[in-house]
N, C-alpha and C positions, 0 to 999 in steps of 0.2 A: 508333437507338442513341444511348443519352448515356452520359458519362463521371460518376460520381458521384466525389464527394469523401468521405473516410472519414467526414466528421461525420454524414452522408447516410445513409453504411450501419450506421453506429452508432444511428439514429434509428431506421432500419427492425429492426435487432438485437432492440432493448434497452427496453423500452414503456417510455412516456415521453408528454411532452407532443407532441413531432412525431410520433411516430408514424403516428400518421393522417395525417399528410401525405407521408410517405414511403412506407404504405400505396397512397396515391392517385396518386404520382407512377408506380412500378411499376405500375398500372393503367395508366396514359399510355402508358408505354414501359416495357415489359419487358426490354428489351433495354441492359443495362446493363454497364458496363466501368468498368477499374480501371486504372492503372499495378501492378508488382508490389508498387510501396512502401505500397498497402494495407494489406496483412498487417501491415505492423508502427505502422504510427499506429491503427490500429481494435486489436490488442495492446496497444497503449499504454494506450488509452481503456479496454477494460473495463480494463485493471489497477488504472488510477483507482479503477474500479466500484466491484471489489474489493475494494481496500483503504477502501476508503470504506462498506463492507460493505451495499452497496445490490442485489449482484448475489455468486451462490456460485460460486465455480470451476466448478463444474459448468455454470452458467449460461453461463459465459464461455467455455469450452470449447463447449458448443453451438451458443452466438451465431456462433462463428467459423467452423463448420462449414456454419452457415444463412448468413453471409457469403459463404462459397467460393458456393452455389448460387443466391442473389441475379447474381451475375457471370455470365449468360447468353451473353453475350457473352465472356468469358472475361477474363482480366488479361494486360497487354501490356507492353512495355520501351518505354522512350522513348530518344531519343537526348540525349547528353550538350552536344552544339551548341545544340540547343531549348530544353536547361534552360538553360544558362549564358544565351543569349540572350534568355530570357525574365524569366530573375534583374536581368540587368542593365537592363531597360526599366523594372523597378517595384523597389519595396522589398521584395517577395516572397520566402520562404526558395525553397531550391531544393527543398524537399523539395515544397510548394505548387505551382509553377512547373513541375513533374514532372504534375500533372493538367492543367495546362493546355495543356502540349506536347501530350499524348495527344489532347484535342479537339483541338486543332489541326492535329495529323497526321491524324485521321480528317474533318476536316472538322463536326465537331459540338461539342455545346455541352459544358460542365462544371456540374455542378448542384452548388452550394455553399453553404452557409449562412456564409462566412468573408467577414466583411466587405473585410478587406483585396485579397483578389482580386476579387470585386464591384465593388470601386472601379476597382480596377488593371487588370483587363482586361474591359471592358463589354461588349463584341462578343463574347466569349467562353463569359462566366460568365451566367448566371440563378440566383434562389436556387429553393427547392423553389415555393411559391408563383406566381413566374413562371412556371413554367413547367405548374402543373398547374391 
């Protein structure tokens, strides 16, 4: 089981240049998990899409539903001690900090393509490439 981060499942979503590597990581490990706060930074991003009109509501609407079923593992709550505590180790928002508590409560990794946590928690984070 790994923790993806919503850029992750925006890659697996939304074809694109990673794609295929989000493709190949789900081969690896199918078994993937989320904090709840998914839903709304992958909402965010297609809105981007969107409005950027690279993808149709409808598209976006789908993607989000092929999100829900990517989450094998299901989406989980973290605790707000984990956040705060990991907020205050790095310059991480808490909203970032929130996927990391989660591998770390489960004892696994965070698959991220966000440099800043890459930096900030190395033991933690892999981006997709490390790890497939």
């Amino acid at each position: 089981m790994i923790v993806v981060d919503a850029n992750v499942l925006v890659y697996r979503l939304i074809s694109g240049p990673r794609t295929a590597d989000a493709v190949l990581l789900v081969q690896n490990d199918p078994q993937w998990t989320a904090p709840v706060l998914w839903r709304s930074e992958v909402r965010n991003a297609l809105v981007v899409l969107l409005r950027a009109r690279h993808i149709t509501r409808r598209d976006a609407e789908v993607a989000l539903q092929i999100g829900e079923s990517c989450l094998l593992a299901g989406e989980r709550r973290v605790t707000d001690q984990a956040v705060f505590d990991l907020a205050a180790k790095s310059k991480c928002s808490a909203y970032d900090c929130e996927y990391v508590a989660l591998a770390e409560s489960l004892g696994t990794i965070l698959v991220t393509e966000d440099q800043a946590l890459l930096r900030a928690f190395p033991l933690r984070c892999r981006s997709i490439k490390q790890v497939i």
